[in-house]
Legacy VTK file of the C-alpha trace (Angstrom):
# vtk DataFile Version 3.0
C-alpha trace
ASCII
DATASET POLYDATA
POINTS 215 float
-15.006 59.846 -3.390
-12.987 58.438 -0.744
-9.793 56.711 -1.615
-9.481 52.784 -1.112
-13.569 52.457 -1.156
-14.240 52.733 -4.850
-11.503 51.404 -6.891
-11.308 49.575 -10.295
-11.352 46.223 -8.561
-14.031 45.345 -5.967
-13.006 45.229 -2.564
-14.166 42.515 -0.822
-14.851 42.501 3.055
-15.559 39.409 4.884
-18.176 39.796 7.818
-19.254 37.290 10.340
-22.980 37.258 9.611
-23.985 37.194 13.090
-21.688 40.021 14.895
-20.489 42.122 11.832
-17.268 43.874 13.002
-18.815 48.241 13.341
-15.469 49.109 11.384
-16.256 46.735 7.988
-19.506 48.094 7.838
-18.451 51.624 8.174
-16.689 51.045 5.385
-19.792 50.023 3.389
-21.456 52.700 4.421
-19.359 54.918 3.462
-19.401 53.361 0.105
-22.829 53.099 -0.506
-22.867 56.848 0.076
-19.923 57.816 -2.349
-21.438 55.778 -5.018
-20.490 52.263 -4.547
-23.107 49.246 -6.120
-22.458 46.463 -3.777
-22.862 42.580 -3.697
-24.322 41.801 -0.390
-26.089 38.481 1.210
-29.810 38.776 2.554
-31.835 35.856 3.799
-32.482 34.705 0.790
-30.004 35.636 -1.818
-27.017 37.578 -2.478
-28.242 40.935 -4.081
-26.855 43.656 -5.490
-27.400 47.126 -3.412
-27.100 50.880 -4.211
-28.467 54.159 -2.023
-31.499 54.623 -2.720
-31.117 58.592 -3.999
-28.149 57.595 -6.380
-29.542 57.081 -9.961
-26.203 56.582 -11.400
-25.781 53.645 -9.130
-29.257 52.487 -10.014
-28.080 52.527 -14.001
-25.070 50.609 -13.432
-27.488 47.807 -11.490
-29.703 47.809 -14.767
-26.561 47.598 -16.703
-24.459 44.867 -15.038
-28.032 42.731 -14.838
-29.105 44.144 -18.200
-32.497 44.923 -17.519
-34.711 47.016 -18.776
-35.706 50.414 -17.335
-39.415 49.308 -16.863
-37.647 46.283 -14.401
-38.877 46.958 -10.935
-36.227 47.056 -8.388
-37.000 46.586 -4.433
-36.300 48.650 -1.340
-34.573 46.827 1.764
-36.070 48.100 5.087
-35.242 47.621 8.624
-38.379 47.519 10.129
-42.252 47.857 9.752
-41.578 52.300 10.610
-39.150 52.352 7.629
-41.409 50.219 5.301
-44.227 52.947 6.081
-42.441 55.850 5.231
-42.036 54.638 1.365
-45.213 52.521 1.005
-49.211 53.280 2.126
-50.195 49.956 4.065
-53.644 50.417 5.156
-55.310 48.191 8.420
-56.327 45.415 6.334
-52.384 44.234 5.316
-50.762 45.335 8.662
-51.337 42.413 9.907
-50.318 40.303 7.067
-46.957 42.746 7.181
-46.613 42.457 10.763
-47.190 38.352 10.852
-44.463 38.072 7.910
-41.772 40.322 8.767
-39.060 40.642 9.297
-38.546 37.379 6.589
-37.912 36.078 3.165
-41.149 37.982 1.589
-41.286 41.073 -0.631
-44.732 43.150 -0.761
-46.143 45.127 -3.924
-47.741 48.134 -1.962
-48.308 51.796 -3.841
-45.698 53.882 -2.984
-45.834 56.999 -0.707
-44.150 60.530 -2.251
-41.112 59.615 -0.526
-40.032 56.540 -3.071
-38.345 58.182 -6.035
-40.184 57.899 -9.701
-37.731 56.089 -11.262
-38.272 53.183 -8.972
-42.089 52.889 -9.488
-44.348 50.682 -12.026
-45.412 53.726 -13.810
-49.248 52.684 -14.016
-49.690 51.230 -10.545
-47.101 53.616 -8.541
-46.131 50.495 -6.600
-42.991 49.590 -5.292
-41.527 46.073 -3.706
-40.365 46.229 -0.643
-39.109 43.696 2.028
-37.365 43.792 5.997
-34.783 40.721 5.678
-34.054 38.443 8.630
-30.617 38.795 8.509
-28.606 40.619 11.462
-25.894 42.170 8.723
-28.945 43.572 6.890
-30.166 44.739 10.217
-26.836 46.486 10.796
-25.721 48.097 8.153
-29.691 49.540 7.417
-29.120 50.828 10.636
-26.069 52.283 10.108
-26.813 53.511 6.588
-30.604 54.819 8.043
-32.427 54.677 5.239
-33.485 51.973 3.061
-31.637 50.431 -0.172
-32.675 49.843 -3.833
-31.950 46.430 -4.551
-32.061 43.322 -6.981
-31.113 39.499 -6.826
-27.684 39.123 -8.112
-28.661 37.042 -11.484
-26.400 37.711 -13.929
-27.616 38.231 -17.610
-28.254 34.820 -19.405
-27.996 32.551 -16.063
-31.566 31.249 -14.000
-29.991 31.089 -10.892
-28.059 33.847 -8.653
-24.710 33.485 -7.300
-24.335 32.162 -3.940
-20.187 32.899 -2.898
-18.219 35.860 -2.414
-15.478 34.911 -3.901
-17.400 33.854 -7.129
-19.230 37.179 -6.858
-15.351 39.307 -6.857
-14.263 36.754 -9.711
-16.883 37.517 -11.999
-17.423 41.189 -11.316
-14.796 42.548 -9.943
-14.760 44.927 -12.860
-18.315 46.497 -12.521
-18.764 46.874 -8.811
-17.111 48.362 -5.908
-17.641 46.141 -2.812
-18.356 43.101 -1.713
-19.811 41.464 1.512
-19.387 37.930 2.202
-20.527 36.040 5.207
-20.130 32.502 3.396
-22.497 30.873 1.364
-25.920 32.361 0.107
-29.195 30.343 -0.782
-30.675 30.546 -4.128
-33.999 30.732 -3.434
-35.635 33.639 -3.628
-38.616 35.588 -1.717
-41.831 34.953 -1.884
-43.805 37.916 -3.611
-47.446 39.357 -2.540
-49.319 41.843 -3.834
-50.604 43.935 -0.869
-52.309 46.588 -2.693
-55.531 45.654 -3.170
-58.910 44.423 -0.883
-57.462 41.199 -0.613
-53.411 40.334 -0.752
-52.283 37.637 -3.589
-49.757 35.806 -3.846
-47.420 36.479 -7.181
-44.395 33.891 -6.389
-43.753 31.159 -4.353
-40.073 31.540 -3.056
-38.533 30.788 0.172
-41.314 32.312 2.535
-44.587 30.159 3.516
-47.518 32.634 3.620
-50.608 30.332 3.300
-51.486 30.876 6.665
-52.260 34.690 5.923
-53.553 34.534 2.164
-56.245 31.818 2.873
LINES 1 216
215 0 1 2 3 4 5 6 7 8 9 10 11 12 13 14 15 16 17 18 19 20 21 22 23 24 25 26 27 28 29 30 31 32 33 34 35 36 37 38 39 40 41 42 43 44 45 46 47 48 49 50 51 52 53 54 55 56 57 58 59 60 61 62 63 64 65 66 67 68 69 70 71 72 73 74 75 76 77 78 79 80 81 82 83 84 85 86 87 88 89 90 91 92 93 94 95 96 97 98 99 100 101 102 103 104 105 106 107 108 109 110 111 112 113 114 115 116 117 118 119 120 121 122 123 124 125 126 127 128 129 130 131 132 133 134 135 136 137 138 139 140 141 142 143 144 145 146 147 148 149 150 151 152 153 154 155 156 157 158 159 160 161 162 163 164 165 166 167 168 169 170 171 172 173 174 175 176 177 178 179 180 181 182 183 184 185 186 187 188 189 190 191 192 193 194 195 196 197 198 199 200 201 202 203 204 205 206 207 208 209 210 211 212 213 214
């Protein structure tokens, strides 16, 4: 590990969400590949992030949210060539994937070989995934160049996620390394369709309008 990126108290690094400086997001690159478990903001919610070969990272996710190990976790793409590396999206759903994306919608597709099996629903092989309409997302995918395992930052015992960076460092500065805040986050979160059948269903209604694609 580098020096200065993890520490026992989470760094926080304050981004302007629509030109992210190159040299704060090196940083959480750099991070993200030593280790780090990060609080970041997406379209919808703040989440926390991890890369997606690091299983220790992955464990302290469960941990800090205390979830179980059967609790599916998502992958964070940049684009549509990304997403189809990890999932199998036949001709039937591109469309519905290409309509709704990038945006506030996560799909339950089965998962190609590349998606490790500790991220899978063991009796479906499926995994979540989802490209976020957010230009810091965009960036620091791009930078990282290759997808991350994440979950909505909802801490253990509370409905709703939290929404401010500096909330977010107050309340686990402990337990993670790194913070990114842009400002406020929504609380809303995305809306969920299962892609991996004949015909795609909706699961939850979050942030994202989909009727006009699951009619």
């Amino acid at each position: 590990m580098v020096q200065g990126i993890l520490k026992s108290m989470a760094q926080l690094l304050a981004l302007h969400p629509d030109n992210p400086q190159e040299r704060l997001l090196k940083q959480a690159v750099q991070g993200l590949h030593e280790g780090a478990v990060i609080a970041m903001p997406t379209d919808t919610t703040y989440v926390l992030a991890c890369h997606l070969g690091d299983k220790t990272a992955l464990d302290r996710i469960r941990s800090i949210r205390r979830l179980p190990e059967t609790h599916l976790m998502s992958l964070l793409c940049s684009d549509l060539s990304s997403l189809g590396s990890y999932a199998k999206v036949d001709n039937a759903h591109f469309r519905l994937l290409k309509g709704l994306t990038p945006g506030p919608f996560t799909f339950i597709l089965t998962a190609s070989r590349e998606v490790p099996k500790r991220l899978l629903d063991p009796k479906r092989k499926t995994i979540g995934l989802r490209i976020p309409d957010s230009v810091l997302c965009q960036k620091l995918l791009s930078a990282l160049g290759e997808p991350l395992i994440i979950s909505t930052l909802i801490l253990p015992e509370e409905e709703l996620p939290l929404t401010e960076g500096y909330d977010i460092k107050e309340r686990l500065d402990d337990v993670i390394d790194l913070i990114i805040d842009t400002g406020a986050c929504g609380i809303l979160g995305t809306t969920v369709i299962d892609a991996t059948g004949a015909k795609a269903e909706l699961l939850r209604q979050g942030l994202g309008d989909a009727s006009r694609y699951l009619s």
